[in-house]
C-alpha angles and dihedrals in degrees: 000000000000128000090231096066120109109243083238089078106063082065102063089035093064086045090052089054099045086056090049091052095050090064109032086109086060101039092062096066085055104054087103127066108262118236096043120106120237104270089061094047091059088053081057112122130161118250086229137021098195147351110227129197113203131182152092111339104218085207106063087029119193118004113163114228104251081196086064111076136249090330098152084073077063137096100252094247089052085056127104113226135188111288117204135196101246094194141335139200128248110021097230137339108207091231095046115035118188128268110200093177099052104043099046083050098054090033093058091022087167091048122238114325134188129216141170140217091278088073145070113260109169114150112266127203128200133164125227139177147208134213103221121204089271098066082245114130122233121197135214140186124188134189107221112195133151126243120191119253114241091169106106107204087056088058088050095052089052091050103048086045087055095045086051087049093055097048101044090053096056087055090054127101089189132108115257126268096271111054139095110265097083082055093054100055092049118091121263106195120093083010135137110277122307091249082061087077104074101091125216123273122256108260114246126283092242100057100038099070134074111214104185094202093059103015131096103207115210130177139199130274135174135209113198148182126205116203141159095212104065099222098159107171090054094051099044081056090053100043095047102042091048082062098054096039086067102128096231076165131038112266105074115148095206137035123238093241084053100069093031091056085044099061086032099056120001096040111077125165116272118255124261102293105011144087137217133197126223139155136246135190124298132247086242123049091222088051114094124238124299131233124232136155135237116202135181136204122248115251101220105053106009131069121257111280126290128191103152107098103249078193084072091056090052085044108053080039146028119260076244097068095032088071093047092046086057104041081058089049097046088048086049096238116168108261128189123201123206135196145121085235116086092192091056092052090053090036086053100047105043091038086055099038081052096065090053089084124162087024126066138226106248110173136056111341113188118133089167101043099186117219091255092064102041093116097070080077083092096054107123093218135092118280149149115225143160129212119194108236100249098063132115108302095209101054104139128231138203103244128355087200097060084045128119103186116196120192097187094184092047092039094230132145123187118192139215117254122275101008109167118221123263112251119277086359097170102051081042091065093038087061102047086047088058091056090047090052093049092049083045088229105173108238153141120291102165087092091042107120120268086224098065091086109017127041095202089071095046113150124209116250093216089066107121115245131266115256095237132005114209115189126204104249088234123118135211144192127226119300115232096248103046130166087248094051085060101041095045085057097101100016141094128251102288140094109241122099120260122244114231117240090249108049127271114339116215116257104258080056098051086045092051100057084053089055097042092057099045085050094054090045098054098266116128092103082072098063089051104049112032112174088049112134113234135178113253117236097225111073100222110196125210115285128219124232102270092046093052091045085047088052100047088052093058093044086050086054097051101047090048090046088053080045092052093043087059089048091048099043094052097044094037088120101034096115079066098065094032114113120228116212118241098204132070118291087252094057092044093048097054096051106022091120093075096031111098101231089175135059095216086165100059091030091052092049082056101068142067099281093230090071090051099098094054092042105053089047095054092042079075106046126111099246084049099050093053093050092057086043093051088048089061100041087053094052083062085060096044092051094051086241094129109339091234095151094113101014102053101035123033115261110244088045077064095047093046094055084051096065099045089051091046088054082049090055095046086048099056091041085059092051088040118274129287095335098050124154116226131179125219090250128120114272117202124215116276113174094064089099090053107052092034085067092057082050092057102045093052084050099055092029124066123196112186130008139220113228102239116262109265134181121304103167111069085208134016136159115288093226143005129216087202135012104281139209104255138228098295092197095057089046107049110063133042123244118224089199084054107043103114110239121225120235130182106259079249095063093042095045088236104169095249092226088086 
């Protein structure tokens, strides 16, 4: 409880749990939304599992953070020191207990810094995420912001360590923190890259000391929100406006607790299919609450959900990049991320593991690697993790030659020796360009193929791949003459690609077309100058937060629907080459890692022998192998042989099989069933348009509604100087009398536009 809070609190606030405990039997029949059928109900989750505080715990004062480095060479405000989590709400929920350690950890990753006025110290937001025992993810996001310290013994212990520091430096004969020498004595060999090793500059004088007398001292703080559903938009909204809806004046309409008890019990993610609308804190703490919706894809026909903006990935780097990021990613190659934003790293490594679909990231999973794990970097075994740039520069790793290295700020990738090239790679990138363009994303086009609008310059897609790919940090907007312009010519308004009237063109016929129809329009300026900035021709006006979060939703859904089409069309015939046991489930189980569960050999002589390196590495990768694994233990369900289908693989692991092999089906009734004919050509997506309109009607149809947060403290202080803990007993434990009950859009008279 904070020391700022008015002792008439605790009063109501007794009141307020008594009233709580009177109705928790209750309160348990109602923790599903009423009106669903059973089924549904099994799909409920809540939107948040708790609401953590973390931040410097006055009683236990300054204790540096041994995980941190060498930090005692450092100017006190350039030290890490122990974070703790201050509070959290609830106590406990029984699937998800709560891990103090490890939040606290990934919410402060670079532990708990000071600043001064002399610094910026805008709030700052980033998502993590956790892999749990059962294999299962769980997501953070935290709001990191700095308060000023008004304790004063605080201030003195930062003084006398500065003035320590200080002296302690004069007497000193040693370079400064900052140079070179510590870099040389460390070992070079098996460690991270060779541009690692230039170890960060010294910050400047000016902002490295503390003077008390001048000084204001602040410190850092997080807000953060654990949830098994990543919706991170909506997060990032909450997190940020509850910030700012701090009453640091009389006059606010809500309580902190209010909003707080609001996302924590009465918000749950939507069923499959559906959307529901809620509300979340202002921007201003006299506003009242904000509506928002919350939408999920259907299971049947859509792809999992995705909140993360795959914009932002062909934003921080080139398309490009992007595919050689994920060729290293499918072949399970290490990969190491690298930024001083937190948020990128995480952006980066749940955009590209998306686009894995239907396969499955198996190994090491850790965009934020906290510095008291960095020494799984030596592991010799796949993983995808993010260091945050001012870390140790002589950390060491397992293999340089297994190792994707990502520098998101330099946009650089360096890639691991010998990596064979993905399958029509350059018509994939052309593709995925198209759908940027249409969606007008910023990005670099200096790396775009020279084949994309012009045949004579076609590369061949069995080429190996370059070591590194460095990308000029300039930005550009469309050209006037763009892949999307031409292929939106006699389309409608959606981002997926046409089919000819005759079946499949070749692709110097496809590119020809393209080249005909620039030409006609004036554009063969273009051609000759391509990273020529040109206006585009479609005015596109600012956007508000929820259109660009719609947008980015709909962008999400066309470029993982292009990434599904190439899995599809390279694995269109893969039930052909899978081996079915002979023996009983539990045999096959207990041996299956020596048993062979897929003819490579036939399946390799198959293909266009220019994909065969790709695909005969990948045919031995991890995500490959359970798939294949997860084909045959569904066969046993579908036979009626053992009905595992739900009981040997995860659900959703079945339901999202199905839907591969349901686009496979789609595929070969188009070519005409089992015994369809396909050319070797490039196939562009098709089923964008189609899923995009289940998007949209979720989006302009609600179907069920959250009843807006309102009081729950009878009294409660008028202003606070600092974010403070909040009232535990109304927090704590759910109220049957409050949960907020669910009602078709019909029943509550919600204008159905959304």
């Amino acid at each position: 409880m904070s020391q700022e809070k008015t002792n008439g609190l605790e009063g109501e606030s007794s009141r307020a749990s008594s009233s709580c405990s009177t109705a928790a039997d209750s309160a348990s029949t109602l923790g599903k939304p009423k009106g669903l059928n059973e089924s549904v109900q099994q799909q409920y989750t809540r939107f948040a599992d708790y609401f953590v505080i973390c931040g410097l715990d006055l009683d236990s004062g300054l204790e540096p953070d041994l995980f941190a480095g060498d930090s005692l060479q450092c100017s006190p405000l350039d030290r890490a020191y122990k974070s703790k989590p201050l509070a959290h709400y609830p106590e406990n929920v029984a699937w998800n207990p709560f891990d103090a350690h490890g939040i606290c950890m990934l919410s402060l990753p670079q532990g708990l810094r000071f600043r001064t006025q002399k610094h910026n110290i805008e709030p700052r937001f980033h998502a993590f995420a956790t892999t749990r025992e059962d294999g299962k993810r769980c997501y953070g996001f935290s709001l990191v912001f700095y308060e000023e310290v008004r304790n004063r013994q605080i201030c003195s212990a930062m003084h006398t360590l500065q003035s320590m520091y200080i002296t302690e430096v004069s007497s000193s004969q040693q370079p400064p923190p900052g140079t070179l020498r510590r870099v040389k004595e460390s070992p070079v060999s098996r460690s991270l890259p060779r541009h690692f090793k230039i170890a960060a500059q010294a910050p400047a004088s000016a902002l490295s000391y503390y003077d008390i007398t001048k000084d204001k001292l602040y410190v850092a703080k997080s807000l953060s929100l654990v949830c098994q559903v990543p919706y991170a938009h909506i997060a990032e909204l909450f997190l940020q406006n509850l910030f700012k809806c701090l009453p640091r004046h009389p006059g606010s309409r809500l309580s902190l607790e209010s909003y707080v008890y609001n996302i924590l019990y009465e918000v749950s993610t939507p069923p499959p299919g559906k959307s529901i609308r809620i509300y979340i804190p202002p921007e201003e703490p006299h506003l009242p609450p904000i509506a928002t919706i919350l939408q999920r894809p259907a299971l049947k026909d859509e792809l999992p959900f995705m909140d993360f903006p795959l914009r932002l990935l062909f934003t921080f780097l080139s398309v490009d990049c992007v595919i050689q990021l994920f060729t290293c990613v499918l072949l399970e190659n290490q990969v190491l991320l690298r930024s001083v934003d937190y948020q990128k790293l995480t952006i980066i490594a749940e955009c590209i593991t998306s686009l894995l679909f239907p396969f499955q990231w198996q190994h090491v999973y850790a965009p934020i690697l906290p510095a008291s794990l960095h020494h799984f970097l030596d592991a010799p075994v796949p993983f995808v993790m993010g260091l945050h740039s001012d870390c140790d520069s002589s950390m060491r790793i397992g293999s340089e030659a297994n190792l994707c290295y990502v520098d998101i700020d330099k946009k650089c990738v360096q890639l691991p020796e010998e990596l064979p090239a993905f399958p029509h790679r350059h018509d994939f990138i052309a593709e995925i360009s198209a759908a940027l363009d249409k969606y007008q994303v910023p990005r670099d086009r200096s790396l775009d193929p020279p084949s994309i609008l012009s045949p004579k310059n076609l590369l061949k897609d069995h080429d190996m791949m370059t070591t590194s790919c460095t990308l000029p940090t300039g930005m550009h907007v469309r050209r006037k003459h763009s892949l999307h312009d031409v292929l939106d010519w006699d389309r409608p308004n959606s981002p997926d690609l046409p089919l000819p009237p005759a079946g499949v063109p070749s692709r110097p016929d496809v590119r020809q077309r393209i080249v005909d129809i620039v030409r006609r329009s004036g554009g063969d300026e273009v051609d000759s100058s391509p990273n020529e900035v040109m206006p585009s021709t479609k005015q596109k006006t600012p956007l508000t937060t929820l259109e660009q979060y719609y947008e980015d939703l709909r962008l999400n859904n066309s470029i993982r629907e292009i990434f599904l089409n190439r899995f599809v069309q390279m694995f269109a015939a893969y039930e052909q080459y899978v081996i079915l046991p002979n023996q009983a489930r539990e045999d096959w189980l207990s041996n299956r890692e020596s048993m062979h569960n897929f003819d490579k050999a036939s399946f390799l002589s198959d293909q266009p022998q220019h994909h065969r390196p790709f695909l005969s590495q990948f045919l031995e990768s991890q995500m490959f192998v359970t798939l294949i694994d997860n084909k045959i233990m569904m066969s046993w369900g579908d036979d009626g042989g053992g009905g595992c289908s739900l009981d040997s693989i995860n659900g959703d692991v079945e339901f999202n099989l199905k839907l591969f092999d349901n686009r496979i089906k789609i595929l070969r009734k188009r070519y005409g069933g089992e015994s369809m004919i396909r050319t070797a050509n490039y196939e562009p997506c098709l089923s964008a348009r189609e899923t995009q309109k289940l998007l949209d009607k979720r989006l302009a149809s609600i179907d069920m509604e959250v009843a807006p947060p309102s009081e729950i403290l009878d009294k409660r202080p008028p202003y606070y100087r600092s974010f403070p803990l909040l009232e535990k007993s109304a927090l704590n434990q759910e109220c049957a009398s409050r949960y907020a009950k669910y009602a078709s859009v019909h029943e509550c008279g919600v204008d159905k536009r959304g």
